[in-house]
N, C-alpha and C positions, 0 to 999 in steps of 0.2 A: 664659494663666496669670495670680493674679492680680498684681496692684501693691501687695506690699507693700514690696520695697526701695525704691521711693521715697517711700511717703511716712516712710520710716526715715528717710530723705537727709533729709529736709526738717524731721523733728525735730533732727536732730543739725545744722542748719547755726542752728535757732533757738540753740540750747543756742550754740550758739560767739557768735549776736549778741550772748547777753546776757549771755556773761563779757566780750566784748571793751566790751561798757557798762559792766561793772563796774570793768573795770580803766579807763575812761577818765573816770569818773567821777572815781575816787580817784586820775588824774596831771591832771585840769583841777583839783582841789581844792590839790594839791602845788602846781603850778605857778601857777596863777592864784587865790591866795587874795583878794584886794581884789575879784574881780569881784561886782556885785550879783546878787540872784537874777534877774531877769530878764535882765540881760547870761547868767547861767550856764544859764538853761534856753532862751533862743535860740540858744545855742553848742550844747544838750544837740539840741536838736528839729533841728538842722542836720546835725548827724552823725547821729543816730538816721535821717534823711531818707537821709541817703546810705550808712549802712551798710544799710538796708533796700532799696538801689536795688542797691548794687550784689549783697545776696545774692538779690534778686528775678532779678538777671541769672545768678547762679551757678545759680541752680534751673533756670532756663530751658533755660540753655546743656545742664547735664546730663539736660534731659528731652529734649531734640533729640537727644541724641547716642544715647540710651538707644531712642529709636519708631528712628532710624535703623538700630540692630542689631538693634530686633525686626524690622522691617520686611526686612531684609535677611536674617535667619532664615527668616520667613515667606516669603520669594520662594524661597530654598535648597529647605524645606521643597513647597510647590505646585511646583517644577520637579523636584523628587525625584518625586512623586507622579506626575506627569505624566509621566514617563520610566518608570514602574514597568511590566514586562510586565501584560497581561493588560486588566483592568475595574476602578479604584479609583472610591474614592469614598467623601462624611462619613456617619454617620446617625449622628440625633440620639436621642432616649431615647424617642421618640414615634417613631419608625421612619422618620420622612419623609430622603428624599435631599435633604441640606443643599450637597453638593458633587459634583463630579465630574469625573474627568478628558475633555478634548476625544477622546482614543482611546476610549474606555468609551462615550462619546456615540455615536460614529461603528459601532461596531462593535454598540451595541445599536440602532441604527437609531431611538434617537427621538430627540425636537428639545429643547433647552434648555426650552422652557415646560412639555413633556411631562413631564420630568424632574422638574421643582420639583413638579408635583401629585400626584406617585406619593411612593409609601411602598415601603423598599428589597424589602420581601418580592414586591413585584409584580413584579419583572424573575426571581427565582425560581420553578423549577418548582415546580410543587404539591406534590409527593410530596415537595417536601426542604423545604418550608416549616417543617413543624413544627420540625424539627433546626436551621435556621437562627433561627428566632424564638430557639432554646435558648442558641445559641453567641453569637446576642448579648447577652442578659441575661447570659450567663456573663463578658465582656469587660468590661461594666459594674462588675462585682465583683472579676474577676481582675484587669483589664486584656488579657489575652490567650484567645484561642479559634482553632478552625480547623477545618474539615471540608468532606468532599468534597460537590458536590453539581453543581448544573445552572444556566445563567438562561434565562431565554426573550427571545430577541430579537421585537423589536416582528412581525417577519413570521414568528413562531410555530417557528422556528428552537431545539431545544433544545440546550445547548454545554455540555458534561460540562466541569468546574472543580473549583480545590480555593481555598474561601475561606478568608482570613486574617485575624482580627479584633486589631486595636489599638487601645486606648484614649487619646482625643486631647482636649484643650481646645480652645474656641474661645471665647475668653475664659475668663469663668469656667464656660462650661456644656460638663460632657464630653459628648464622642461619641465614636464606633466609627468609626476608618478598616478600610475594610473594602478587601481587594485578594482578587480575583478571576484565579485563573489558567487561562487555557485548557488543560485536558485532553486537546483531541480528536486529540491526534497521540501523544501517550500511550497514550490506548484505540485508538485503531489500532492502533499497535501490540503493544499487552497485547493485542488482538483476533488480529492477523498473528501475533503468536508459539504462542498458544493453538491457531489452526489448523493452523499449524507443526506444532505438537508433537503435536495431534489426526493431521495426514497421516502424522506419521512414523510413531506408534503405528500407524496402518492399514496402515501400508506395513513394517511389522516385522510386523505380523498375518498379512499375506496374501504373504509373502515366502515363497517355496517351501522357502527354507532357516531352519534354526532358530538364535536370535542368544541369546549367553548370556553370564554375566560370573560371574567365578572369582576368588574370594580366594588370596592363598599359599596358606592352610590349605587347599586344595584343596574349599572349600566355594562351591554355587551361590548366588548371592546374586541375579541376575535370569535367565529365562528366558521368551522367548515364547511364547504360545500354540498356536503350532499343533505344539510339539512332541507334541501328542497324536496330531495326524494323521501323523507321520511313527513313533512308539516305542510307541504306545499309552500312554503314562503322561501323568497332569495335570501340569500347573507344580506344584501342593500337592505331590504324591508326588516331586518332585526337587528341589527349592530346599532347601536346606539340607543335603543329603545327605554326607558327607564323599568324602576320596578314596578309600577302601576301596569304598563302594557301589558306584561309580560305575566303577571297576576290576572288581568284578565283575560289573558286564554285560557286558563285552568277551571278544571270544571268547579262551581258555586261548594261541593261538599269535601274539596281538597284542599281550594284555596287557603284557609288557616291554618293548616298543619305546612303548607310548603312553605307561607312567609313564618313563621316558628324557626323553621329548620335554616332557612337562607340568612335571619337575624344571628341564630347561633353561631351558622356557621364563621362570621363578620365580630359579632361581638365576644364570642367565646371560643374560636375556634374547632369549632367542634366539627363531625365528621357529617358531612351532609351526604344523606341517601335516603332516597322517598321514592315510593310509586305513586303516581296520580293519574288521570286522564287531564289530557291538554285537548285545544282545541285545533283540528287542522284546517288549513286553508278553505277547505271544499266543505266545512259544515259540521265533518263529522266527529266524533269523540273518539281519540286514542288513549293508548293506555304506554305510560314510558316509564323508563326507572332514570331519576337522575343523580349521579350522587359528583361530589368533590371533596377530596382527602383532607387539604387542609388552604390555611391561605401564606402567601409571602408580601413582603414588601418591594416593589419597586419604583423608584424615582420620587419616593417621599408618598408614594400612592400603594392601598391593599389592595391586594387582587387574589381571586381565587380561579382555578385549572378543575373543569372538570368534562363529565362527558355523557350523553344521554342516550337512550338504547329505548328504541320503537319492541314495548314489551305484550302488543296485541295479542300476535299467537300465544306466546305464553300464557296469557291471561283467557284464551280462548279454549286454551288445550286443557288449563287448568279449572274452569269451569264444565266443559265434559268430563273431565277425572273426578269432579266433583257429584257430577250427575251421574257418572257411570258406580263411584263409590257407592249414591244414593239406591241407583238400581241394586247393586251388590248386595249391600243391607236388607233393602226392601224383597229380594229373590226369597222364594219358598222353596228353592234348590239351596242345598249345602253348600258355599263353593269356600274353598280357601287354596291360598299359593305355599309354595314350599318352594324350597332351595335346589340345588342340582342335584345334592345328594339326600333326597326328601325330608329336611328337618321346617318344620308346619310352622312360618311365619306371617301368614293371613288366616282370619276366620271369622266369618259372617254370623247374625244370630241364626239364619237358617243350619249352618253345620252345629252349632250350640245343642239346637232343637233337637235334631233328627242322632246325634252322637253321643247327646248328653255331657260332652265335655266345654267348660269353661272358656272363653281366649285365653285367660289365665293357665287354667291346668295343659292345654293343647299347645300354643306358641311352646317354641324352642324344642319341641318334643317331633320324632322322625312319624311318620306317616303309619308307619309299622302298628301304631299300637289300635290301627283300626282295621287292622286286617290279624283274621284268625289265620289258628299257627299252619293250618292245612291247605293257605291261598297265601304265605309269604312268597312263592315263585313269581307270582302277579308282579309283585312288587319289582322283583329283580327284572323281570323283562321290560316293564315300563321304563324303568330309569335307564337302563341300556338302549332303549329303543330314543330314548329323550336324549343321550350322552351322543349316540350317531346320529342327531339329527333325523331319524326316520318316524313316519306320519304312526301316531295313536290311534286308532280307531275306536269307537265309542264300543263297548261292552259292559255286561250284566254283572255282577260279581256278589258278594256278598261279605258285607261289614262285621265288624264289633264293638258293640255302643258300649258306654262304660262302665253299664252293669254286667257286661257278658252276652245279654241278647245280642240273638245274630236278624240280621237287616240284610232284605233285598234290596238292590243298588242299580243303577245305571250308572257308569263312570265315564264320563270326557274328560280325558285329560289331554292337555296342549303345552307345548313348552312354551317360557318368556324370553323371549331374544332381545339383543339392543340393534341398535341399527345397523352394525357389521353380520347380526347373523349368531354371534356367541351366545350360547346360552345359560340364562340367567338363573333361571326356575323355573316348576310345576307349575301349571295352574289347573285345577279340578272342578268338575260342576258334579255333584253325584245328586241322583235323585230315585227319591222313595219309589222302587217299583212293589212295593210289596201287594198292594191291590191288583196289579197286574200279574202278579206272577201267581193269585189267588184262583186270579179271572182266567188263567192260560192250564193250571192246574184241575179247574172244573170244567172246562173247554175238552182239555185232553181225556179226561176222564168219560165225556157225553161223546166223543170222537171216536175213543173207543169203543163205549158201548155201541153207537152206529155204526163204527167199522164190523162187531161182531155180529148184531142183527145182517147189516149187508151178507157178511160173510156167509150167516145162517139162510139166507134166501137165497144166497149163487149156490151151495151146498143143495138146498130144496132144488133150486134147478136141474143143476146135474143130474141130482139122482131122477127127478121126475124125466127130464131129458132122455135117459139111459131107458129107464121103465117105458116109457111111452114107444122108444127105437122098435122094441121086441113085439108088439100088438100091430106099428102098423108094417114091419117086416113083413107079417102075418098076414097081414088083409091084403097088401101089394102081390104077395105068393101065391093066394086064391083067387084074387084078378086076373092075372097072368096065365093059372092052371084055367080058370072060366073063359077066360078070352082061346083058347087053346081047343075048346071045344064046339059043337053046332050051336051055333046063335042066329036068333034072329036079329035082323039090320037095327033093330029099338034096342034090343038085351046089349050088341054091342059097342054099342051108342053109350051104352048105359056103362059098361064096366071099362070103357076108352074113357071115362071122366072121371069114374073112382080111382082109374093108374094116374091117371096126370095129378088128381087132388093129391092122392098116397104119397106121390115125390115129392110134389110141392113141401106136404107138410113134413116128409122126413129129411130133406132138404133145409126145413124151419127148425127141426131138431136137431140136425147136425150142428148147423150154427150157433144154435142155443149151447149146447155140449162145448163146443169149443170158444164157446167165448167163456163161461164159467169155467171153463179150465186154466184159460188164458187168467181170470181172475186170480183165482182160486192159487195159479201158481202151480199148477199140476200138470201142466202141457209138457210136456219132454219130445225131444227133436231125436228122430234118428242120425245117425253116421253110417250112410249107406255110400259102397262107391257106386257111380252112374256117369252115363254119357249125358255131358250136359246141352250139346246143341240137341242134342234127336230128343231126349227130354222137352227141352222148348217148344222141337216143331211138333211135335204131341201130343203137347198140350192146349197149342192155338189152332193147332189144324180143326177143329170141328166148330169151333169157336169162328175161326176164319170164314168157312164155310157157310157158317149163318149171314155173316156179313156180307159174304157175294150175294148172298141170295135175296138180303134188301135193297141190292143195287149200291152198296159201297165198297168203295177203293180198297187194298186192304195193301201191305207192306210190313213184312221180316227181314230185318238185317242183322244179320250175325256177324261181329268183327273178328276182322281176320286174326286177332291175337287173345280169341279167345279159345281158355282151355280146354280139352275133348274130355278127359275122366277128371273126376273129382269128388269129393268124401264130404258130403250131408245130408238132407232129408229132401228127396225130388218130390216126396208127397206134397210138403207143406210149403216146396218153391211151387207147383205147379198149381196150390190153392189158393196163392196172392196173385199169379200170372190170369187166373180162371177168376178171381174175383175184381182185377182192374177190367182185364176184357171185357167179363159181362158188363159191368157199369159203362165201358166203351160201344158197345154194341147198344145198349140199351137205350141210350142216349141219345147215339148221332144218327141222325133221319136223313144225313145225304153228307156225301165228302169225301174220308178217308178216314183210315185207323190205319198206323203206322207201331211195330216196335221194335226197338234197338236194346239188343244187347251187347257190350264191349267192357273190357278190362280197364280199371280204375289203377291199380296197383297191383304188384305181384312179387312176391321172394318166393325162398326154396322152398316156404311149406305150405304157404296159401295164398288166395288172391282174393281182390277185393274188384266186384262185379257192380254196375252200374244200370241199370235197368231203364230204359225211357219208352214210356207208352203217349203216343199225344193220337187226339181227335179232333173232330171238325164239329163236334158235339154243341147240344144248348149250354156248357160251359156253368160255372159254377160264381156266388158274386162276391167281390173279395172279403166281406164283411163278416161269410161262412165260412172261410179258408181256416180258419183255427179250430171250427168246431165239427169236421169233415169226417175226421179221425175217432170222434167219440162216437161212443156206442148207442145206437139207438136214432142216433143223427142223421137227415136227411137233407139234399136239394130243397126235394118240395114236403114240409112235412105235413103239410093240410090231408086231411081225409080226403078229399076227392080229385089224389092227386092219380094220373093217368098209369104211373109205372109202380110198379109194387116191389116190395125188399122188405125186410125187417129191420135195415139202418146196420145191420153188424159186422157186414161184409169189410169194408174198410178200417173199422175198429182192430177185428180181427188180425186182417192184414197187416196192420201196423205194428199191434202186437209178435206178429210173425217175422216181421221183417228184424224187430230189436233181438228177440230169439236167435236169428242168424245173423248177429252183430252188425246190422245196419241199421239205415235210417230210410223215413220216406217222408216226402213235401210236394207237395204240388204247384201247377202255374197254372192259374185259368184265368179267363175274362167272361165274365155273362154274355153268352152271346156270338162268343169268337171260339169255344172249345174249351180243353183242356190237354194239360203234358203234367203227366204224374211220374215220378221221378223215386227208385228206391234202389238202396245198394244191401249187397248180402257179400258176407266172408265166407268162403269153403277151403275146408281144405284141399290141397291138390294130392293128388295118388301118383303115387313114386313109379317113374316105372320100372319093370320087372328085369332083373340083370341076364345080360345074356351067358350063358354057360358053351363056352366053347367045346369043343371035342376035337380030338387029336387024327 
């Protein structure tokens, strides 16, 4: 500031020496008239000396006291400064930085020499330069400016601020105290709130339910977006709408309970939530839940906050549950649900009926008390099998109604999951098989009795079988001894038909015998050892033989890894190898008959044989292929069919085959042949240790 009140002081302290001369002049004239002039101007220069000393000291005194409250101003002043938030500091009219605080040094990262060679615009970002060049000039003339802008710290650092420009002396030459406030936790959070308000908007967008707000006057004043997805109508075609519009989209038998509740809500505050059908865009009837907590005041205006939820499914889900409850009821099955650890929280009148127990007396009560004490295991394995999630299968069981009668049962039980999978509870359908189990009990009973009549008629066979063997043994023996003697060319005409009938029919016997045994269960297999290819070829050599002689192909392959000695019955392999051939030979009127035998499998003590016969035969139609194997069963089974059998040959066979732990199946096409297909297990015969000798 400058100095003018002192040198005012110092006019007015002259102005007082030289009235205090005046009047001292005119009382040294009064009082000392005889003095001469020289006595009078040595008196005069004596006092002028020391009124001039002592006002030389008045001056002094008051200029010491006066730097001491500047001084002391300007120290207030610089610790004001230096206490001030932010980046201070002087600029002068030429822009350079005259001053600055030690925080504002520190915080712009450069060093006191740095400072005095910059001009203030240089610690300014570029882009706010121009605005700040403005706001200083403007301080210059106002004395005040301010505006938001940035500086750049020395390590290129940009620091969002809001500057504030004051016009200052420093002496007599003004400058700009300029203060510097840091912004950057401001714009964070203007930044955090903006995002806020950006997630909330998304999160009111993409919110399944629609969120709205309602004046008294029953008018929309905000709605979200996606009410188009749930009503078909835009935000534009609802916002504004009064309460009349908005009442008539609601379905005719809702509409007075939703204006009730919208009233309430306005007049009493009260909590508005209602389910209704509304009307949507396209025609059809929805069903929403709309509610709102409560109302506020703003801007002298009530408004209420609320939000609406497209509650169709629900309401869809909830009328199947309703129907499925009614099926539940209405079932003439028991059915009720229980807990995970079976305590009986459902029960229908059909469990009522069929268990005699209550919902009352049953509810809260464990499952236990319907199973007798000699089937509580049941119990245990279901709930275990429910707890790891593994599938129940429907089974028979048997109850205890709550007199004690025991009840035949069919039980499904299923577990209740939620939608992760966890499980909830039991759910049970049990149904009265007791007529069934009446109906399966006199079934078994008439089953058996046929089993034992059958039984007693393959018995009757055998033995007639057996009986019948020894007569015609007999009569084939005096054939043979008749045929052996002079006959004439008619006689043995005559006894060459009795031998063929004789085999035939003991041929017909044999097979009868060994099919009732096969029944009956009395067949027994030897354990003989035997060479099994010369066996094979022994048994088709005469077999083959008839086949050349119709003029078909014929074909034995024995694989090369099949076994030489082995331990089973070569009778009753070589009486399925002798009952496919004949059916092979019988059949095929031109082509080939082919068979293969090769090793399926084999360890140290047996091996599993694989048998293949195929022909060129009239083939079999695949409709019979299941019924090939039974007894009695034929191709052609008409009377006046051209090839003759009793049907037991393959029965038989099959039976033989399972006896020597295999199976047999066939491949045929009517018309293209057949490949009959069976495997047998033998054991293998060890061979014999050699004995050395020395």
């Amino acid at each position: 500031m400058p100095r003018t009140p002192i040198f005012a002081k110092s006019a007015y302290s002259a102005l007082g020496a030289m009235i205090a001369t005046f009047l001292y002049e005119a009382t040294k004239t009064a009082v000392f008239p005889h003095l001469t002039i020289w006595q009078s101007h040595a008196i005069t220069i004596i006092y002028c000396s020391l009124v001039a000393y002592a006002a030389s000291i008045i001056v002094l005194h008051l200029r010491q006291r006066e730097m001491a409250v500047l001084g002391s101003h300007r120290k207030n002043f610089e610790t004001i400064i230096e206490h001030l938030p932010g980046v201070a500091c002087i600029v002068n009219r030429q822009g350079k930085l005259v001053r600055w605080t030690a925080r504002g040094q520190d915080v712009l990262g450069y060093s006191a020499i740095e400072l005095s060679r910059m001009l203030a615009l240089e610690i300014i970002a570029e882009e706010y330069r121009p605005v700040v060049s403005d706001r200083l000039q403007q301080v210059f003339q106002t004395g005040y400016a301010g505006t938001e802008a940035a500086w750049i710290t020395k390590g290129g650092q940009k620091v969002p601020c809001y500057l504030t420009g004051v016009r200052v002396f420093l002496g007599s030459e003004p400058c700009v105290l300029g203060i510097a406030i840091d912004l950057s936790d401001q714009k964070r959070a203007e930044a955090a709130l903006c995002q806020s308000e950006e997630q909330f908007r998304r999160l009111l967008a993409n919110l399944p339910d629609v969120t709205w707000t309602i004046d008294s006057e029953g008018r929309i004043t905000y709605i979200s977006s996606n009410i188009e997805d749930i009503f078909g109508y835009t935000p534009q075609e609802v916002l504004g709408g009064g309460m009349a519009q908005r009442l008539s989209r609601i379905h005719p038998d809702d509409a007075e309970a939703a204006t009730k509740r919208y009233r309430s809500l306005f007049l009493e505050n009260r909590i508005f939530d209602l389910e209704y059908r509304t009307l949507h865009k396209d025609g059809r009837w929805i069903w929403v839940r709309n509610r709102a907590v409560r109302t506020y005041q703003q801007g002298g205006a009530l408004f209420a906050d609320g939000i609406l939820s497209d509650i169709s499914e629900r309401k869809q889900a909830e009328s199947v549950d309703a129907e499925l409850a009614s099926i539940v009821r209405s079932s003439g099955d028991a059915i009720f649900g229980a807990s995970a650890d079976g305590i009986i929280q459902s029960w229908n009148p059909a469990a009522e009926t069929m268990f005699g127990y209550s919902p009352q007396e049953a509810i809260g009560h464990s499952i236990a008390i319907l199973i007798p004490p000699e089937r509580k295991h049941e119990l245990a394995e279901v709930l275990g099998k429910i707890a790891r999630s593994e599938p129940v299968e429907r089974f028979d069981s048997v109850c205890r109604r709550k007199g004690g009668s025991r009840l035949d049962i069919s039980l499904a039980i299923s577990p209740i999951v939620d939608k992760t999978g966890a499980v909830l509870g039991i759910s049970t359908i049990a149904h009265d098989i007791s007529r069934r189990k009446q109906a399966e009990a006199d079934l078994m009973k008439a089953k058996q009795a046929a089993e034992d009549a059958n039984r007693a008629k393959t018995r009757f066979l055998a033995n007639m079988s057996h009986e019948l063997r020894t007569p015609m043994n007999g009569i084939l023996a005096m054939a043979e001894l008749a045929l052996d003697t002079t006959l004439s060319a008619e006689q043995r005409e005559y006894l060459l038909a009795i031998e063929s009938s004789g085999n035939a029919l003991l041929h017909l016997i044999t097979e009868l015998l060994d099919f009732t045994r096969t029944e009956l269960g009395s067949l027994r297999l030897e354990t003989v050892p035997f060479h099994l290819p010369e066996t094979v070829r022994q048994t088709v050599r005469p077999l083959f033989l008839q086949a050349e002689q119709m003029g078909l192909q014929i074909s034995l392959d024995l694989a090369m890894d099949l076994p030489d000695d082995v331990i089973g019955d070569p009778a009753r392999l070589r009486q399925v190898l002798v009952n496919l051939l004949g059916n092979a030979v019988k059949f095929t009127y031109q082509g080939k008959i082919a068979l293969r035998a090769q090793c399926l499998s084999r360890s140290e003590k047996d091996v599993e044989l694989l048998f293949t016969l195929s022909d060129t035969g009239i083939g079999i139609p695949a409709e019979k292929h299941h019924l090939i194997f039974e007894p009695f069963m034929q191709h052609d089974g008409s009377s006046t069919r051209s090839d003759g059998g009793t049907g037991l040959g393959l029965a038989i066979s099959s039976r033989l085959v399972e006896l020597m732990g295999g199976k047999i199946w066939l491949d045929s096409e009517l018309g293209r042949g057949s490949t009959f297909y069976f495997t047998v297990r033998l054991e293998l015969l060890a061979a014999p240790a050699l004995v050395l000798q020395d």
